[in-house]
C-alpha positions in Angstrom: 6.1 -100.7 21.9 3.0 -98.4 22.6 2.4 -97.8 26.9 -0.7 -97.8 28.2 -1.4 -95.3 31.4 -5.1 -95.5 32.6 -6.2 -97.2 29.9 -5.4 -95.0 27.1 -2.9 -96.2 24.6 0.2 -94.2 23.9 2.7 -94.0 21.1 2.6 -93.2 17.5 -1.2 -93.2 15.4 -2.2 -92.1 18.8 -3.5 -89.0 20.7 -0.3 -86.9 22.9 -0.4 -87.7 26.7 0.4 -84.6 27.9 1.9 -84.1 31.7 1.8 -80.5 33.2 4.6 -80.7 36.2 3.6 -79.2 39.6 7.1 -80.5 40.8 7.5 -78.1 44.1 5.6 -75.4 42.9 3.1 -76.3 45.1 5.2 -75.0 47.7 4.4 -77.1 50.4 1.2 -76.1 50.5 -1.9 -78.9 50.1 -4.4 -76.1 49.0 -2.4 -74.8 46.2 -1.7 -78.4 45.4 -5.0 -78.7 44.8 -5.7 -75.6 42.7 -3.0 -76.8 40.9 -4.5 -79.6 39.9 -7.6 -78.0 39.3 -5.5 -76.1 36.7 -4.0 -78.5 35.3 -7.3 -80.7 33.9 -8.9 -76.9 33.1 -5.7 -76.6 30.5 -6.3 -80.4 29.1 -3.3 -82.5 30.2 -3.5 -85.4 30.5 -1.7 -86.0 33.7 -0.3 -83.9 36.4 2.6 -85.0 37.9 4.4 -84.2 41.4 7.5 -85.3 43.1 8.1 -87.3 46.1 10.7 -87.4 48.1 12.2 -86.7 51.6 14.8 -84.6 52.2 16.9 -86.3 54.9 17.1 -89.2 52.6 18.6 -87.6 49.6 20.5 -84.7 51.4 23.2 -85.9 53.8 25.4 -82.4 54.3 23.1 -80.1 56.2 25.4 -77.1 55.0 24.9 -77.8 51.5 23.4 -74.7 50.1 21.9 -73.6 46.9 21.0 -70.4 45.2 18.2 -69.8 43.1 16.0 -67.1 41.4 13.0 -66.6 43.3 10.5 -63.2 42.5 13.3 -61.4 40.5 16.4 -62.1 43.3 18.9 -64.5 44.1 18.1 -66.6 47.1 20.6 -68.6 48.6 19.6 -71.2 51.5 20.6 -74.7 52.6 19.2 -77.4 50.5 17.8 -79.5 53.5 15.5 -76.2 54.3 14.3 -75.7 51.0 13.4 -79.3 50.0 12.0 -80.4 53.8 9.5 -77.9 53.4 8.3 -79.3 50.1 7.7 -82.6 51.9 3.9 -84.2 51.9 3.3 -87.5 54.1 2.1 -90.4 52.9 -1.6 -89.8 53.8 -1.2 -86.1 52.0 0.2 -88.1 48.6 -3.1 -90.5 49.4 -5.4 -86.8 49.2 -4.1 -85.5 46.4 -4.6 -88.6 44.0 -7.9 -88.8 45.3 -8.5 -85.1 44.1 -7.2 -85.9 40.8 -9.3 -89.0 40.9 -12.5 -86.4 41.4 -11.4 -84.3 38.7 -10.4 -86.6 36.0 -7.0 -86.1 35.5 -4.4 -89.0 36.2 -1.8 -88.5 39.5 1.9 -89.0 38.6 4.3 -88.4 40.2 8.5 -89.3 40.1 10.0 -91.2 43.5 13.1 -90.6 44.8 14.4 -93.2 46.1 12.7 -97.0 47.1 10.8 -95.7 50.0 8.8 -92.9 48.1 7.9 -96.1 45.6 6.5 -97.5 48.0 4.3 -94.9 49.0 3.4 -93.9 45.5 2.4 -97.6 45.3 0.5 -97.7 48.1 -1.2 -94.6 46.8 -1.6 -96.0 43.5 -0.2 -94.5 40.4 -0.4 -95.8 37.2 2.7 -95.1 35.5 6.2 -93.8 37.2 8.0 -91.0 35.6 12.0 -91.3 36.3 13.8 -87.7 36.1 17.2 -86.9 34.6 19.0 -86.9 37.9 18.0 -90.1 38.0 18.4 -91.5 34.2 21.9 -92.9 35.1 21.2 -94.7 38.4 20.3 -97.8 37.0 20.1 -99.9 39.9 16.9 -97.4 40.9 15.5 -97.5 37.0 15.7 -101.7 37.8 14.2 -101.4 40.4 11.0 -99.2 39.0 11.0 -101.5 36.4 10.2 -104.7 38.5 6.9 -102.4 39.6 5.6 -104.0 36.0 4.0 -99.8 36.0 4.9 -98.3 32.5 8.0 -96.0 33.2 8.6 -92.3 31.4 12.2 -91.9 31.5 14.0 -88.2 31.1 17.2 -88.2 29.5 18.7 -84.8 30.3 22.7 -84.6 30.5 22.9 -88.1 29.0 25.1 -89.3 26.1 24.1 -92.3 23.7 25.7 -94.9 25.5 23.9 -94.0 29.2 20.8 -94.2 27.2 21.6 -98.0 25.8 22.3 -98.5 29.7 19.2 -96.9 31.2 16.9 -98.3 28.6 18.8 -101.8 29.4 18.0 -101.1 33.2 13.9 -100.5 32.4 13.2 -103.1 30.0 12.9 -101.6 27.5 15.3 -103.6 25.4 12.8 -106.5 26.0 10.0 -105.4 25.0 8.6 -102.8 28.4 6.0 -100.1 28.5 8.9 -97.5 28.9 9.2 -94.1 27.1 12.0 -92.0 27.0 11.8 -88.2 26.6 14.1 -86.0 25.3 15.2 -83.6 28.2 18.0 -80.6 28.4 18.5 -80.1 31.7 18.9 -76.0 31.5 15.8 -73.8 32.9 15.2 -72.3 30.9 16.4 -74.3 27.6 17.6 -71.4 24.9 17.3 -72.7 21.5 20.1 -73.1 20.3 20.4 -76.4 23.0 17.3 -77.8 22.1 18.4 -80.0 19.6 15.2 -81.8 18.6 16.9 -83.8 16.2 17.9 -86.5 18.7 14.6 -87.4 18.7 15.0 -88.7 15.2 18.9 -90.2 16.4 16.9 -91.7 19.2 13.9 -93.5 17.2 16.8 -95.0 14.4 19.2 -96.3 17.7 15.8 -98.2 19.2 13.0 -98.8 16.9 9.5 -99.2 18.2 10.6 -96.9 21.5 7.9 -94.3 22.4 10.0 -90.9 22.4 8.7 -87.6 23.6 9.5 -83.9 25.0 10.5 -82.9 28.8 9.8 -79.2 27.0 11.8 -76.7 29.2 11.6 -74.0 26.6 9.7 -71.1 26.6 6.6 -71.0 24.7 5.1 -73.9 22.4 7.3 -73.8 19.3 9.8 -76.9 20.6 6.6 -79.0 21.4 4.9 -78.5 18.1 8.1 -79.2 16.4 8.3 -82.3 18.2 5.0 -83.2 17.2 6.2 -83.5 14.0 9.3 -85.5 14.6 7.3 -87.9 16.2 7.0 -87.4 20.1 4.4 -88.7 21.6 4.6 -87.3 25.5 5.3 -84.0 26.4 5.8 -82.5 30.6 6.5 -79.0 31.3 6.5 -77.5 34.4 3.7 -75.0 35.5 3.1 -72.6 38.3 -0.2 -70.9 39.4 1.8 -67.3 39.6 5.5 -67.1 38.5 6.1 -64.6 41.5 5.5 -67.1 43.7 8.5 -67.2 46.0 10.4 -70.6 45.2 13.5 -71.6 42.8 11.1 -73.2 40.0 8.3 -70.8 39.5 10.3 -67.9 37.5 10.9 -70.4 34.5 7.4 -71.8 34.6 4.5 -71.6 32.6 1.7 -69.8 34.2 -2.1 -71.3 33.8 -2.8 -69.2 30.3 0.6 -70.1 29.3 -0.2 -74.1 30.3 -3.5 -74.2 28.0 -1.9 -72.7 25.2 1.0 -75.0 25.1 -1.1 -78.1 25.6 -4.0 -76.6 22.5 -0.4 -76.4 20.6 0.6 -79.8 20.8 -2.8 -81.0 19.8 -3.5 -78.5 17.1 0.0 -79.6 15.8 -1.1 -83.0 16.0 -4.2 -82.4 14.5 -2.4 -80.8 11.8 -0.2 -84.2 10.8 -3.2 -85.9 9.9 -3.1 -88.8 6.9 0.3 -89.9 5.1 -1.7 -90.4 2.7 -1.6 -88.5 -0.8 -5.0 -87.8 -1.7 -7.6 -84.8 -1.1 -9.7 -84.0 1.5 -13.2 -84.0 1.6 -13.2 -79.5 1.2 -10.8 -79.8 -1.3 -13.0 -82.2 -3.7 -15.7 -79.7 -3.6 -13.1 -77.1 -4.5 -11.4 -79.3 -7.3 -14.1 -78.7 -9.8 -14.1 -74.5 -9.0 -10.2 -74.6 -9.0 -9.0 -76.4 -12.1 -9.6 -75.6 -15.6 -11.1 -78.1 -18.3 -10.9 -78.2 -22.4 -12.8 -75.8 -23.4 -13.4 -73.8 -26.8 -12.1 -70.7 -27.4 -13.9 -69.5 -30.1 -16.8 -71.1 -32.3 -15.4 -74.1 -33.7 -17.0 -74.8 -37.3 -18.2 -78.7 -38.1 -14.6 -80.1 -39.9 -12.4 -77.5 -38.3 -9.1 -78.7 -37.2 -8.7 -78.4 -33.0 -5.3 -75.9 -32.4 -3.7 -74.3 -29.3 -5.3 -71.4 -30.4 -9.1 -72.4 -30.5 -8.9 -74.9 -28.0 -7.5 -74.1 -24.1 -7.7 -74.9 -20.8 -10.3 -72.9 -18.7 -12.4 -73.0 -15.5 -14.6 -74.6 -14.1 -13.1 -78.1 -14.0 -16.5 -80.2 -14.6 -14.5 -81.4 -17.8 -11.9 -83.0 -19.4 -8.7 -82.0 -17.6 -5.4 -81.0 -19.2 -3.8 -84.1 -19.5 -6.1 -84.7 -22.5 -5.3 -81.3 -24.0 -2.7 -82.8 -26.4 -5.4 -85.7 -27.3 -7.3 -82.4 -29.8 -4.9 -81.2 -31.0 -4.6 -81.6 -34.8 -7.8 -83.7 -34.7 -10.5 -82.3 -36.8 -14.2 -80.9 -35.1 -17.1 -83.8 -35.4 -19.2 -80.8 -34.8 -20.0 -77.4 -34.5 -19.1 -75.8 -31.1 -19.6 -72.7 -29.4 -16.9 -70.8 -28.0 -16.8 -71.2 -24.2 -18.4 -75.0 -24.5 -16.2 -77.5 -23.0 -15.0 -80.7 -24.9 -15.7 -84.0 -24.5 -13.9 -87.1 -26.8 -16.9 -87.5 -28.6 -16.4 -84.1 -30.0 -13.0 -85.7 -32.1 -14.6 -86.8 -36.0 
């Protein structure tokens, strides 16, 4: 079934909701927060969306450590370092929503765990977006789902049966707002992993489910494809300057990059337009300059019998079109007729 999320209606016959992902490219930092979501509305999307979390909560080995790509180098450092600095509070989560309030652009942002839903609710969001890491903890998804908020669920690293499970988990086996998007969790995604047809395997195993793109490719070409094998929601991360320092910047899309992939996805879905078989309004005026009508090809005497050789098919097509063409021939002339005059039934004695 279609979700709504701040009152627009989404699914297929309507427009994309389209999510540009801050994720921690913010760096920790509330002012380039903000210009991010400044940057986000000036590329159209729809939504930006962050992610809440606190480190302590999820990371339980302080020696963990993790290495990343940051400004053209390797960077290896403890996981509880890098994610505690990527920490807002609750009144900081309250100040960005706000901001987006001011500049029209819905705040979303993915929990992770029960205690950052609570402050997202508090905050007030009106959808929650559940990432891959996540897709398989279905006690967690359950839980989301009881908020009654529609729920955009990633499915990165999943097989077919943890997607019956997940989908089980939201609700959205009986009839909840809940989306799933097709995710590879690689950064970037090369093409060849893609695989844009399981949005096709997805839509026959759970008809009526709202499908989209978690697009971690480069460039626009996977989300206009998917535009055409039905997605409806799109997310891709962004960054304000991929040499920021940080492990998700490198494999973002920078602001330029951000507009151009959102104008694709609605070009593209511009471009699907009406099942329809008929033509469109600029192609009836050209119908009558394109096609070709029954026309004489030389003087035609009063009598004289109508042959492929004095009557043909030319332009303009104001006239009787070529279907008919057979209906002259061996029929005799009821008049005379100039050469170049086109035919009309009337003209058959």
């Amino acid at each position: 079934m279609d979700l709504t999320i701040n009152g627009a209606p989404i699914g297929p016959g309507h427009d994309p909701f389209i999510i540009l992902e801050v994720g921690i490219n913010h760096n920790g930092e509330m002012d380039r927060a903000r210009e991010m979501i400044r940057s986000a509305r000036d590329a159209g999307a729809d939504a930006v969306k962050f992610q809440t979390f606190q480190a302590a909560r999820f990371i339980k080995d302080d020696t963990a450590m993790f290495t990343y790509v940051s400004q053209g180098k390797e960077v290896t450092e403890s996981q509880m370092a890098l994610f505690s600095r990527h920490e807002f509070t609750p009144a900081q989560w309250a100040e960005l929503k706000t901001t987006c309030d001011d500049e029209g652009i819905v705040f979303m942002s993915t929990p992770q765990d029960r205690d950052d839903l609570a402050i997202l609710l508090d905050v007030g969001v009106p959808a929650l977006k559940i990432g891959s890491d996540d897709f398989t903890n279905t006690p967690l998804v359950h839980h989301y789902a009881q908020t009654g908020l529609p729920l955009i669920l990633s499915c990165g690293m999943a097989n077919l049966a943890e997607v019956y499970e997940s989908l089980t988990a939201s609700g959205a086996l009986d009839g909840g707002e809940v989306a799933l998007l097709l995710c590879t969790s690689q950064y970037p995604t090369p093409p060849e992993d893609v695989n844009l047809a399981k949005l096709k395997t997805l839509q026959g195993a759970f008809p009526g489910l709202v499908v989209g793109l978690s697009d971690h490719t480069r460039g626009s070409v996977a989300a206009a494809a998917a535009v055409a094998l039905g997605a409806s929601i799109f997310e891709k991360h962004f960054t304000l300057d991929r040499n920021l320092p940080g492990p998700d910047h490198w494999f973002s899309e920078d602001p330029a990059d951000a507009r151009r992939w959102v104008e694709t996805i609605r070009t593209a879905h511009r471009m699907l337009g009406s099942s329809r078989v008929a033509p469109t309004s600029a192609e009836r005026d050209m119908k009558p300059l394109a096609r070709r009508s029954i026309t004489a090809m030389v003087d035609i005497a009063e009598g004289e019998a109508f042959t492929p050789s004095n009557v043909d098919l030319q332009r303009p097509g104001t006239g009787l079109p070529a279907r008919n063409l057979a209906d002259f021939h061996g029929q005799a002339a009821r008049r005379a007729i100039k050469a170049n005059e086109q035919l009309s039934f009337s003209d058959i004695a």
